[in-house]
The first five atom37 places (N, CA, C, CB, O) and aatype in JSON, in Angstrom:
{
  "aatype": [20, 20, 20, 20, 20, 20, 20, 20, 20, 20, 20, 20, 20, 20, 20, 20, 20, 20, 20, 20, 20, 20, 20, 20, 20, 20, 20, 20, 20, 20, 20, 20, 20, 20, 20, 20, 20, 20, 20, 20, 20, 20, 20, 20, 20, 20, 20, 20, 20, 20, 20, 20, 20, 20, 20, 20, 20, 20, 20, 20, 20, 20, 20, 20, 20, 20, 20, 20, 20, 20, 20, 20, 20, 20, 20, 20, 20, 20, 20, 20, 20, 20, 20, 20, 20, 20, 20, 20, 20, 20, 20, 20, 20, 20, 20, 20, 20, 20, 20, 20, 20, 20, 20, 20, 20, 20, 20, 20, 20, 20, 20, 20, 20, 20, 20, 20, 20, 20],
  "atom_mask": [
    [1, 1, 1, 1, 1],
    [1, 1, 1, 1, 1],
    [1, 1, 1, 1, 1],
    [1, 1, 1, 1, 1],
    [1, 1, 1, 1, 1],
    [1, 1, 1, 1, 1],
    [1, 1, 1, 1, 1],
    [1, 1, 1, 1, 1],
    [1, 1, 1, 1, 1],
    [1, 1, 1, 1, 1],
    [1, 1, 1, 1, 1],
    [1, 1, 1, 1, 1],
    [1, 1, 1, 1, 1],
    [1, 1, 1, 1, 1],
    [1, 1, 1, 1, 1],
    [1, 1, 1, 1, 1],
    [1, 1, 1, 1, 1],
    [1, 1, 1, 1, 1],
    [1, 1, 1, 1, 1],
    [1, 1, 1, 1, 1],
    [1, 1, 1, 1, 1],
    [1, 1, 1, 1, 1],
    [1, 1, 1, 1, 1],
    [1, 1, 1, 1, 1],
    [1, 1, 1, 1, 1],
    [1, 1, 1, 1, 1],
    [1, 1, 1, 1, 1],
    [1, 1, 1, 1, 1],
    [1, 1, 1, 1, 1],
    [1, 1, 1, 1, 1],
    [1, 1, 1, 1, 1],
    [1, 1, 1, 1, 1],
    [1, 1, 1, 1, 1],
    [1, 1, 1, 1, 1],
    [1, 1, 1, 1, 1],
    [1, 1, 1, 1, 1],
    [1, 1, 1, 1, 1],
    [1, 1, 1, 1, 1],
    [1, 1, 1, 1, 1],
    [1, 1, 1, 1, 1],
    [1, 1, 1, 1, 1],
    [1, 1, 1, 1, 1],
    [1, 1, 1, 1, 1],
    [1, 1, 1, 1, 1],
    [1, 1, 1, 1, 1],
    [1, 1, 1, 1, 1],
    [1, 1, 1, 1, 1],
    [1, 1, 1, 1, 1],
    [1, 1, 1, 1, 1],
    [1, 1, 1, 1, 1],
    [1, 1, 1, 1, 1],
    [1, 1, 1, 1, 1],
    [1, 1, 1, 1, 1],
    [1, 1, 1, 1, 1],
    [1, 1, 1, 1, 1],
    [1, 1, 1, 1, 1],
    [1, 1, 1, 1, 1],
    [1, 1, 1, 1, 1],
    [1, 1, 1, 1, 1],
    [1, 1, 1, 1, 1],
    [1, 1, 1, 1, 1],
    [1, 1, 1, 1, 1],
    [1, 1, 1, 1, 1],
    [1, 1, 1, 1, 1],
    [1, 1, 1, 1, 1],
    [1, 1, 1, 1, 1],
    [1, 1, 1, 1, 1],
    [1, 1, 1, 1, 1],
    [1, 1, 1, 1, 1],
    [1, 1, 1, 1, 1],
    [1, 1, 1, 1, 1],
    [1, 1, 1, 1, 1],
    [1, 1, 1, 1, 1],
    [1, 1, 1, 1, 1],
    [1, 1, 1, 1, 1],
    [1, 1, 1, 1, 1],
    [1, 1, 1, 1, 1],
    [1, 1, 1, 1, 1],
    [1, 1, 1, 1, 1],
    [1, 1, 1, 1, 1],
    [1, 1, 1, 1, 1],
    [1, 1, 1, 1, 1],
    [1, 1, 1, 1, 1],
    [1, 1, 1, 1, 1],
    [1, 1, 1, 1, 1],
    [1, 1, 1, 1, 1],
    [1, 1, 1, 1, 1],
    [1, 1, 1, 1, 1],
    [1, 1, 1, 1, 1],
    [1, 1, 1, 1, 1],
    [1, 1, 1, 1, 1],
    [1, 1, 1, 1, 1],
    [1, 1, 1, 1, 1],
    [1, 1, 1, 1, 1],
    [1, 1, 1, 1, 1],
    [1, 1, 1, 1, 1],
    [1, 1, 1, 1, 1],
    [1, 1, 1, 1, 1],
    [1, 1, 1, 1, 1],
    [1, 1, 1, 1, 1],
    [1, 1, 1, 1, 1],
    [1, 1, 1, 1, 1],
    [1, 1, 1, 1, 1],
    [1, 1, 1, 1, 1],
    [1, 1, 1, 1, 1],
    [1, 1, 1, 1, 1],
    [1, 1, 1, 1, 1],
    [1, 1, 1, 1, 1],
    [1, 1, 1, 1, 1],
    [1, 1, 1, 1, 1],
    [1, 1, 1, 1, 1],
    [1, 1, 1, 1, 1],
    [1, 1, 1, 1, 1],
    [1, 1, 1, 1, 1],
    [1, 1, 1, 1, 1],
    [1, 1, 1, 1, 1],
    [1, 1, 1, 1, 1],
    [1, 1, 1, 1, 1]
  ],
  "atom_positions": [
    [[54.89, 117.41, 127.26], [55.68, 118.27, 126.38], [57.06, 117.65, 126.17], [55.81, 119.69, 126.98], [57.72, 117.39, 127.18]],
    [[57.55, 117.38, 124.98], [58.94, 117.16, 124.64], [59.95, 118.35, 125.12], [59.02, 116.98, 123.1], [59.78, 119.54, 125.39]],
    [[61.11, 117.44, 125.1], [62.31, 118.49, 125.65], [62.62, 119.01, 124.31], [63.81, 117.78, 126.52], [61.94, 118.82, 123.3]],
    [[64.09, 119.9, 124.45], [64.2, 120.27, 123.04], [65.38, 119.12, 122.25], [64.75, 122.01, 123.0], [65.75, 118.97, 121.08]],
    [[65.71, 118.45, 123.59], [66.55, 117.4, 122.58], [65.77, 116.62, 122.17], [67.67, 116.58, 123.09], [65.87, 116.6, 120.95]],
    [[64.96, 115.86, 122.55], [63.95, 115.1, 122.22], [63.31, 115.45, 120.71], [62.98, 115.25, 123.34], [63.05, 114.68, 119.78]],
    [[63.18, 116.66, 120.8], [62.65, 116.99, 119.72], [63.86, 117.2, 118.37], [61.82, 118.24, 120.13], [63.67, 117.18, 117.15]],
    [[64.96, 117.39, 119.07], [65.58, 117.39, 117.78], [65.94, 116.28, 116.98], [66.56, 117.97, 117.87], [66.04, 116.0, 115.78]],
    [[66.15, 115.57, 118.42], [66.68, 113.61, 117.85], [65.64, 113.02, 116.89], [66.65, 112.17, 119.41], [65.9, 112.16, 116.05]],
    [[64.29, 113.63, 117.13], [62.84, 112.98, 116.8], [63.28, 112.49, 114.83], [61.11, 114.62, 117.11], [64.07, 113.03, 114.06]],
    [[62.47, 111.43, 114.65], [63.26, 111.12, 113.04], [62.29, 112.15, 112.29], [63.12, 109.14, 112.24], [61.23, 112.6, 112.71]],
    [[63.01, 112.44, 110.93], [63.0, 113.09, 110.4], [62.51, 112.14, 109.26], [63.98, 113.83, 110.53], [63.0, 111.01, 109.18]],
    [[61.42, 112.63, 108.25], [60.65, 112.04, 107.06], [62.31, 111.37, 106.27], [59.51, 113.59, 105.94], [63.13, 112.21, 105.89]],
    [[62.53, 110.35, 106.15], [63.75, 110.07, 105.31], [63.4, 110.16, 104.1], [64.39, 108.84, 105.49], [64.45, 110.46, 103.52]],
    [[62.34, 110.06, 103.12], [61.61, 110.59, 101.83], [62.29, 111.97, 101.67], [59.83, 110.71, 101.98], [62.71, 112.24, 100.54]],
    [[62.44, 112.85, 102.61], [62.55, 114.29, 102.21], [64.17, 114.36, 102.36], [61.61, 115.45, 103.27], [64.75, 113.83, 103.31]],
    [[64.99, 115.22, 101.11], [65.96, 115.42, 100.99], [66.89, 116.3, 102.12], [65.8, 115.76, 99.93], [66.29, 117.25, 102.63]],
    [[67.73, 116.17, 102.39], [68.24, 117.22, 103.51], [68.06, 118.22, 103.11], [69.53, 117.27, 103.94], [68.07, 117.98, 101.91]],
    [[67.8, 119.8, 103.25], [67.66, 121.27, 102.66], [68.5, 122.04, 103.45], [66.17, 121.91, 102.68], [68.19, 122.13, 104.64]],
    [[70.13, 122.99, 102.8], [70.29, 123.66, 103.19], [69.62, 124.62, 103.58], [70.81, 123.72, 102.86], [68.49, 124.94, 103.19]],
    [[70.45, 125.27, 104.57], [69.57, 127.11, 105.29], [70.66, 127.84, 104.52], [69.62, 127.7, 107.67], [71.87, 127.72, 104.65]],
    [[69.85, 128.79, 103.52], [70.98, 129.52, 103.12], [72.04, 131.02, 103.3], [70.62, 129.5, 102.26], [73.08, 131.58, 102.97]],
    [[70.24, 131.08, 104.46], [70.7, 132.75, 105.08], [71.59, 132.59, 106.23], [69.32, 133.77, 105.71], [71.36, 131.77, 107.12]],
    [[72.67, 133.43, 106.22], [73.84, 132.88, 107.61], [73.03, 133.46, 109.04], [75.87, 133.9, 107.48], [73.13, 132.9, 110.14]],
    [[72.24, 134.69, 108.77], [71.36, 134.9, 109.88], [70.74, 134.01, 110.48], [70.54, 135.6, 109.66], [70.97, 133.85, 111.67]],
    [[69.44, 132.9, 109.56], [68.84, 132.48, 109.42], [69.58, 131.33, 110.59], [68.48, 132.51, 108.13], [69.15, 131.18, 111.73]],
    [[70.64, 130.69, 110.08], [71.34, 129.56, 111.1], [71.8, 129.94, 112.2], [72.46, 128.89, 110.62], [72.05, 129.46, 113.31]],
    [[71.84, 130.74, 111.78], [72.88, 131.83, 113.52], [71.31, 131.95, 114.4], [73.87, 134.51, 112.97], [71.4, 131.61, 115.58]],
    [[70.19, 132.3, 114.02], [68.95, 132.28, 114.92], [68.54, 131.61, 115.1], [68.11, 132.72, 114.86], [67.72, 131.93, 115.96]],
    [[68.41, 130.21, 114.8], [67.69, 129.07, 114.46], [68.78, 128.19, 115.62], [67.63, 128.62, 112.55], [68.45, 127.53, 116.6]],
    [[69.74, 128.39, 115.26], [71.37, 127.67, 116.19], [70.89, 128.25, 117.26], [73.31, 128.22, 115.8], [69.99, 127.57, 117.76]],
    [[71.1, 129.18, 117.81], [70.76, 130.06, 119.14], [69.75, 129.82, 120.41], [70.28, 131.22, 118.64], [69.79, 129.95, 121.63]],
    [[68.87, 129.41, 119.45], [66.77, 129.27, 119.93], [67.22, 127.93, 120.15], [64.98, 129.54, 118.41], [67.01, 127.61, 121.32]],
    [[67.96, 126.64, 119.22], [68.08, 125.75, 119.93], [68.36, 124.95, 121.16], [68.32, 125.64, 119.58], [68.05, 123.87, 121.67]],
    [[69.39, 126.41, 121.51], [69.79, 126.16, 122.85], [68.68, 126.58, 124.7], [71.21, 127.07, 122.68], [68.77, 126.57, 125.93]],
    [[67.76, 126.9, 123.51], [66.66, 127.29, 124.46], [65.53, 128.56, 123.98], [67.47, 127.76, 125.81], [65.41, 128.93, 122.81]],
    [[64.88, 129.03, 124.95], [64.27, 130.27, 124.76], [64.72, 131.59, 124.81], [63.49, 130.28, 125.41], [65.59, 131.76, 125.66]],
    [[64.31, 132.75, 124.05], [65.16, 133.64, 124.11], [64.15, 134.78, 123.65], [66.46, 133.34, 123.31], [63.17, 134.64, 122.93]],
    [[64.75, 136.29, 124.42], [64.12, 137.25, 123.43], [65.33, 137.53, 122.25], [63.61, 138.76, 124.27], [66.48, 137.14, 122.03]],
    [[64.47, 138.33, 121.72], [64.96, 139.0, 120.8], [66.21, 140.16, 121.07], [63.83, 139.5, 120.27], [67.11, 139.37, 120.77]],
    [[66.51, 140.66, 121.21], [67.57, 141.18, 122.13], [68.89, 140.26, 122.73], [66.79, 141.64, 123.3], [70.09, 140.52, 122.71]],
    [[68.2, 139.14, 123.23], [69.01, 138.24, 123.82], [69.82, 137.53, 122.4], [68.05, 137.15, 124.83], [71.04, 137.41, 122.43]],
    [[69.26, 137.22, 121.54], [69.3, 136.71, 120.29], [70.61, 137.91, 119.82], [67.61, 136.71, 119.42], [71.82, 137.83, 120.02]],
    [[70.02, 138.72, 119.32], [70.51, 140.05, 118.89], [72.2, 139.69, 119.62], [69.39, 141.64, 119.66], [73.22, 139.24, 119.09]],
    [[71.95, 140.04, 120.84], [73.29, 140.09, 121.52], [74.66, 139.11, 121.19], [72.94, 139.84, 122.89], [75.82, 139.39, 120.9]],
    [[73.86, 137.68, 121.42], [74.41, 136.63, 121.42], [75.33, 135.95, 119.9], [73.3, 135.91, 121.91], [76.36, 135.29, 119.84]],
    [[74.13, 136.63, 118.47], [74.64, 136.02, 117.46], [75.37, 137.25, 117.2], [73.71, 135.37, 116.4], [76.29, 137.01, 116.42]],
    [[75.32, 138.57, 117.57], [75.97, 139.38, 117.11], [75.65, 140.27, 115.67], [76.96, 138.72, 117.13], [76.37, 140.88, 114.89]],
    [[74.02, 139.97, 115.78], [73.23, 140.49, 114.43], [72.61, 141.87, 115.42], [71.73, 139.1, 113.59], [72.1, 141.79, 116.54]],
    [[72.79, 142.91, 114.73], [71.74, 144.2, 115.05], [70.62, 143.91, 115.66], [71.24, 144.93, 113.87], [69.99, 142.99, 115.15]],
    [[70.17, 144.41, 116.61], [67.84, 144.42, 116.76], [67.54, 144.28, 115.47], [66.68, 146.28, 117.33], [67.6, 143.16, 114.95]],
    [[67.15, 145.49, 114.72], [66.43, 145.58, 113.29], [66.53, 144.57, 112.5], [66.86, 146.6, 112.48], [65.45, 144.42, 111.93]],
    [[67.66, 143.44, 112.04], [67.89, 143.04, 111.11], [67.37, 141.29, 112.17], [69.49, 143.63, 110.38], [66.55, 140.48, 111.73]],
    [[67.79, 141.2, 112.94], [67.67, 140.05, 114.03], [65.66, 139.78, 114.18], [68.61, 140.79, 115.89], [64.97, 138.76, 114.23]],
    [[65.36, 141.21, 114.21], [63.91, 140.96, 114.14], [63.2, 140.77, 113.17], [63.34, 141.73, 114.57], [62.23, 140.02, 113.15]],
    [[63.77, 141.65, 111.95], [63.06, 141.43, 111.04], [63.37, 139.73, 110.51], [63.32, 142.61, 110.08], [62.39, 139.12, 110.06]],
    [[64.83, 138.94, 110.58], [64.88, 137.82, 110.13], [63.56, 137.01, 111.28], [66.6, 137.31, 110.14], [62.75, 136.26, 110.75]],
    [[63.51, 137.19, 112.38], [62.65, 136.32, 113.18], [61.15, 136.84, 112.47], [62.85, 136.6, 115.05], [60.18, 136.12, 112.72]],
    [[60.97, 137.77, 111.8], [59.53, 137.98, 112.01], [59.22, 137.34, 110.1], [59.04, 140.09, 112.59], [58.13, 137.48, 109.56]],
    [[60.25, 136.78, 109.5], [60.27, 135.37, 108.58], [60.04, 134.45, 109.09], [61.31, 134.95, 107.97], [58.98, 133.86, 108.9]],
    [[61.15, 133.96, 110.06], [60.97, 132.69, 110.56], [59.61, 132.59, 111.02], [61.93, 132.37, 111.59], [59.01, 131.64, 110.53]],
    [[59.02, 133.22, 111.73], [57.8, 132.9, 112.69], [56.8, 132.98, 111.36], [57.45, 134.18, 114.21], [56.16, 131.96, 111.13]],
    [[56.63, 134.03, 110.53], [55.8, 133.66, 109.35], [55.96, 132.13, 108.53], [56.11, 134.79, 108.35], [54.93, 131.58, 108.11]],
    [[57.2, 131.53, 108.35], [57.86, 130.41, 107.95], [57.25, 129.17, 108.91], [59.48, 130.66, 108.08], [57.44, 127.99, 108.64]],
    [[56.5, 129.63, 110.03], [56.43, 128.74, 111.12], [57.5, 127.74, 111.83], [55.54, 128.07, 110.78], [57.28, 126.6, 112.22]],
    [[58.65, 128.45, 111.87], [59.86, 127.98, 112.23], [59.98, 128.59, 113.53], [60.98, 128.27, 111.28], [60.52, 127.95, 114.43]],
    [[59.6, 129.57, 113.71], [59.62, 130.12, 115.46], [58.28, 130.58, 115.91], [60.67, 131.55, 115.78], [57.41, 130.9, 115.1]],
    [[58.08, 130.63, 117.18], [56.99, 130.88, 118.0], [57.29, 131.96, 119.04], [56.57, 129.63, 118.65], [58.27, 132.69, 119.2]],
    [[56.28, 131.84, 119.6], [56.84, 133.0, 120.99], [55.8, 132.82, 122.23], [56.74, 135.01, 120.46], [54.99, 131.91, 122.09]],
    [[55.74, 133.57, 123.4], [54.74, 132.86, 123.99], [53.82, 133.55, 124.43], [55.09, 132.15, 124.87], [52.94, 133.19, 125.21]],
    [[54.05, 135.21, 123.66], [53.31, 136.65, 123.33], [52.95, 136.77, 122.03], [54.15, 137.9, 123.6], [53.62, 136.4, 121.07]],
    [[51.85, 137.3, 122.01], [51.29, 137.9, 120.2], [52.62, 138.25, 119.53], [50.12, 139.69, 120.1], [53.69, 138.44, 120.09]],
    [[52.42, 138.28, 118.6], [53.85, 138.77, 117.9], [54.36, 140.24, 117.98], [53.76, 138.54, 116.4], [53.33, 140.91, 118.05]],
    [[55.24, 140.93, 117.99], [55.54, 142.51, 118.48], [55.33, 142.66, 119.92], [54.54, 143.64, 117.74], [55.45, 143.79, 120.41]],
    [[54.99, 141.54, 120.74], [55.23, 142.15, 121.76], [56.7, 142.44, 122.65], [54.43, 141.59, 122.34], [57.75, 141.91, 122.29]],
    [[56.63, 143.24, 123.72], [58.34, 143.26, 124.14], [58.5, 142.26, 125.14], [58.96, 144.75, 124.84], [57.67, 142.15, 126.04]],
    [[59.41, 141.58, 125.08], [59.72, 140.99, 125.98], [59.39, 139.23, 126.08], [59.18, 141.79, 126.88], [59.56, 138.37, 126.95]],
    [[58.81, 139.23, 124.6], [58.16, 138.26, 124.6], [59.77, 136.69, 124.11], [56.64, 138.74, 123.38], [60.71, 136.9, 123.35]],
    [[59.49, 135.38, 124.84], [60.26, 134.7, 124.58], [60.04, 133.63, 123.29], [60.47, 134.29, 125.69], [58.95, 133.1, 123.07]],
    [[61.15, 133.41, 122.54], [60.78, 133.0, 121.34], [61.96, 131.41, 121.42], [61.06, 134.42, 120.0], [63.09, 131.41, 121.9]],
    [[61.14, 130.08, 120.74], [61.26, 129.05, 120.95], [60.48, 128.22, 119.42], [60.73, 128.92, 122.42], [59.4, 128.31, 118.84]],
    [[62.21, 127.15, 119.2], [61.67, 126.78, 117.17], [60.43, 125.76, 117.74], [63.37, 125.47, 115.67], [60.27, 125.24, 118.84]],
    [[59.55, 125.69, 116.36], [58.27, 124.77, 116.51], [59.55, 123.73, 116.11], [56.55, 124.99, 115.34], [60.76, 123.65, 115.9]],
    [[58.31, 123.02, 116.18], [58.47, 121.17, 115.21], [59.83, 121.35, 113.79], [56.19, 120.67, 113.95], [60.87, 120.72, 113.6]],
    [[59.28, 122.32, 113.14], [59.22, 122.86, 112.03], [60.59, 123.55, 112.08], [57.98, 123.69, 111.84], [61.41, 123.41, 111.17]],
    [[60.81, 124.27, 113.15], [62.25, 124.64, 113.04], [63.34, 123.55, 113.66], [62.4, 126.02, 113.79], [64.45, 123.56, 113.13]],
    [[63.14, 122.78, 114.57], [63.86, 121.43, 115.06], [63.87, 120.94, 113.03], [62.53, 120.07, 116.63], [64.81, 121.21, 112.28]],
    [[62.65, 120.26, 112.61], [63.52, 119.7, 111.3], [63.89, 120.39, 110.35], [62.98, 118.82, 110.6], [64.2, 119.82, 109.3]],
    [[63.96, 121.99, 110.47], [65.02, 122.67, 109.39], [66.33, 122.38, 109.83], [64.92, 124.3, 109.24], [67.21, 121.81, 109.19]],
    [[66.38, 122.89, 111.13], [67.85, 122.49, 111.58], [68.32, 120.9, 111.71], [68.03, 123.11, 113.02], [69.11, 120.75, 112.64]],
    [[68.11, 120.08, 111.22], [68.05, 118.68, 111.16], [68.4, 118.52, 110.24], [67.08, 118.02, 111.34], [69.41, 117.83, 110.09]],
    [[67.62, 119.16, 109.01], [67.9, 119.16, 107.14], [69.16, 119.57, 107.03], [66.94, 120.29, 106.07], [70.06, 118.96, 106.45]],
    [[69.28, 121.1, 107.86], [70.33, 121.7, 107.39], [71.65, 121.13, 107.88], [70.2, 123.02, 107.67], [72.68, 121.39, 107.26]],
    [[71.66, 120.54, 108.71], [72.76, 119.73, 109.22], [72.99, 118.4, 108.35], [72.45, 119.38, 110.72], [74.06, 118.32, 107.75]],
    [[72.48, 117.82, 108.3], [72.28, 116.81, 107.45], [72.77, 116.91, 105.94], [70.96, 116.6, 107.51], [73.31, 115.93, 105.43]],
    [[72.55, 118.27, 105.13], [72.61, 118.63, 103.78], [74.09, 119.21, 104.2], [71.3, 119.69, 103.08], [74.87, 118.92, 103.29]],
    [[74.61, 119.8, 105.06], [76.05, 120.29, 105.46], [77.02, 118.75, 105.92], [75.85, 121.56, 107.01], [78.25, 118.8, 106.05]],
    [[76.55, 117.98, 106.04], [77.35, 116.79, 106.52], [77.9, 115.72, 105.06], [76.2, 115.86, 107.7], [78.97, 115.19, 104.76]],
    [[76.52, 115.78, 104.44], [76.57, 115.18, 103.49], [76.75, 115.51, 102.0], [75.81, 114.71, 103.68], [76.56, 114.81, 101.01]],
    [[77.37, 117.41, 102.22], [78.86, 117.7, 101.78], [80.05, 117.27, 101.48], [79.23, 118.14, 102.27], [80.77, 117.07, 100.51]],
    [[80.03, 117.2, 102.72], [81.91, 116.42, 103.47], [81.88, 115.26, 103.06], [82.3, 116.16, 105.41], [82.57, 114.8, 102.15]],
    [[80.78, 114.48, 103.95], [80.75, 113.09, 103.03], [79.22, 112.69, 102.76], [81.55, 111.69, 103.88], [78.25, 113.3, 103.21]],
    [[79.19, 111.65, 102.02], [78.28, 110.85, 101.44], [77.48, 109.94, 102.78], [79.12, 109.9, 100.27], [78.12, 109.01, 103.28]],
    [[76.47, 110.19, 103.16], [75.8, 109.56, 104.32], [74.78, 108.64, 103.86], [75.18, 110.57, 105.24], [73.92, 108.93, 103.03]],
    [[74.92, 107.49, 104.44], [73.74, 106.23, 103.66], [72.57, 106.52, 105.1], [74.62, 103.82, 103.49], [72.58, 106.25, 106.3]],
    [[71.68, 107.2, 104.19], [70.1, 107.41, 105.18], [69.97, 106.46, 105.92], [68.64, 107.45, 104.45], [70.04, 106.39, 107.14]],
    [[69.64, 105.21, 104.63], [69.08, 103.94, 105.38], [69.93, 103.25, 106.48], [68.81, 102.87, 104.35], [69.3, 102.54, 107.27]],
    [[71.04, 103.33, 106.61], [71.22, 102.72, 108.03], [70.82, 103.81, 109.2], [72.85, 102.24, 108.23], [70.41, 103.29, 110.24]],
    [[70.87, 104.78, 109.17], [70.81, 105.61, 110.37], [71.7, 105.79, 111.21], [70.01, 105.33, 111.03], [71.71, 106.19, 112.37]],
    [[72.86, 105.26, 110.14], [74.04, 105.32, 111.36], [74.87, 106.99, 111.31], [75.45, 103.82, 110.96], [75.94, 106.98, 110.71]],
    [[74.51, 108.1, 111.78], [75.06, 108.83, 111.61], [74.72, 109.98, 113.13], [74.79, 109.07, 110.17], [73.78, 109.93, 113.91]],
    [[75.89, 110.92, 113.1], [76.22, 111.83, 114.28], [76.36, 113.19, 113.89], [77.48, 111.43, 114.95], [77.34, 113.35, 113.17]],
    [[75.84, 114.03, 114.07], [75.87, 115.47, 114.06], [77.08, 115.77, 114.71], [74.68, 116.14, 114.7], [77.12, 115.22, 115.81]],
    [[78.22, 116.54, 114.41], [79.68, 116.39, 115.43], [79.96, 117.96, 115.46], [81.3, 115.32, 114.63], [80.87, 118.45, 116.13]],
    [[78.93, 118.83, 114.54], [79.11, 120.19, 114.51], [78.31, 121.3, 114.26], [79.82, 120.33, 113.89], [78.08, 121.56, 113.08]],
    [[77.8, 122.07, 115.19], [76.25, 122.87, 114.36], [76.92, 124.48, 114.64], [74.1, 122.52, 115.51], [77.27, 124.93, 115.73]],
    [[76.99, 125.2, 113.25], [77.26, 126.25, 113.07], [76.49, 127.13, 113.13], [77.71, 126.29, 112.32], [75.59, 127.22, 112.29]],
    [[76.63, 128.08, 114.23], [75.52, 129.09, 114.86], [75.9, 130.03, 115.7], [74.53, 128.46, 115.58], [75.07, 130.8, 116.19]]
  ]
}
C-alpha cells in the first residue's frame, strides 16, 4: 500500500490540463482527508463546515470517486480517505492555482507546491 505522500508526489498524466476545484467546500474536504483519515464529524469540526452540508459535499465526492471510506456508505463512524482520484484532483487543483501566479513549464518538472489551501 502507498503512503499518502507517495501518492500525492505520484506523476500526474502531463497530457491533462491542471483543473481548478471550484467549490471552497470541496478544497477545504479534499485539503483535510489529505492529511489523513477522518470521519465526518471530524471533517465537519476541523474545516468548520456544518454535518449536513460537510456530508452532503462528501456524499459527491465519494459518488465523484474522489473519497472512500472503509464502511458502506451512511454508515456512522465510518473513516473516510481520497482514492487515486482525489490525490490527482488535488494535484490539478494546485497546479491550475500555481500556474495563476505564474506560468509553470510542465516539461521540466521543475516545480514545488509551497501552499495548499484547506
Amino acid at each position: 500500500m502507498m503512503s499518502d505522500d507517495s501518492k500525492f508526489n505520484s506523476n500526474v498524466d502531463e497530457s491533462v490540463s491542471p483543473s481548478k476545484i471550484r467549490s471552497r467546500n470541496k478544497r477545504r474536504i479534499l485539503g483535510f482527508l489529505s492529511e489523513g483519515r477522518s470521519t465526518v464529524g471530524e471533517i465537519a469540526s476541523a474545516t468548520g463546515i456544518r454535518v449536513p452540508h460537510a456530508s452532503a459535499e462528501i456524499r459527491r465526492l465519494r459518488n465523484a470517486t474522489l473519497v472512500d471510506s472503509d464502511m458502506p456508505a451512511g454508515s456512522r463512524g465510518a473513516k473516510l480517505h481520497l482514492t487515486e482520484a482525489g490525490w490527482l484532483a488535488i494535484k490539478s487543483d494546485e497546479l491550475a492555482l500555481a500556474s495563476e501566479a505564474l506560468p509553470i513549464s510542465r516539461e521540466e518538472g521543475n516545480y514545488c507546491i509551497l501552499f495548499r489551501d484547506g
